[in-house]
C-alpha positions, 0 to 999 in steps of 0.5 A: 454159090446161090449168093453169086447166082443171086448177085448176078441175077440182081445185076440182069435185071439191073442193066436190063432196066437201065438199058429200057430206061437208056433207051426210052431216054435217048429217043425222047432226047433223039426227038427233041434234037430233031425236031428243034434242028428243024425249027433253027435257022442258024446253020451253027444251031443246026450242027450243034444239033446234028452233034448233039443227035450223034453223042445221044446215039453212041452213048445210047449204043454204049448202055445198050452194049454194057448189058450183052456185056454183063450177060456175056460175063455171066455166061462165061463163068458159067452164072 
């Protein structure tokens, strides 16, 4: 069992750090399409933006949530 117990602990720490980096990610990205939607003037330009701002916050939402799932897991089965 102290492998098992190791191997998940591996991958904590893994998707811990994923999850930091995801996020550190996403609101540089975040950033950025806020503020060159500010600076367009093409109403297009500006919904590409917007669009884009929305997939950065539901795949951020997605790595975040993958974590809880691993930690979930690791609960569930007693780790």
């Amino acid at each position: 069992m102290p492998f098992v117990t190791q191997l998940h602990t591996a991958i904590t720490t893994a998707s811990g750090w994923i999850t930091g980096l995801a996020v550190a990610g996403g609101g540089g990205m975040l950033g950025y399409h806020g503020l060159a939607r500010n600076f367009e003037e093409d109403p297009s330009r500006v919904a590409h933006h917007n669009q884009s701002m929305k997939k950065i916050i539901v795949g951020t939402a997605i790595v975040g949530g993958a974590s809880g799932i691993v930690a979930t897991f690791g609960h569930f089965f007693g780790l």
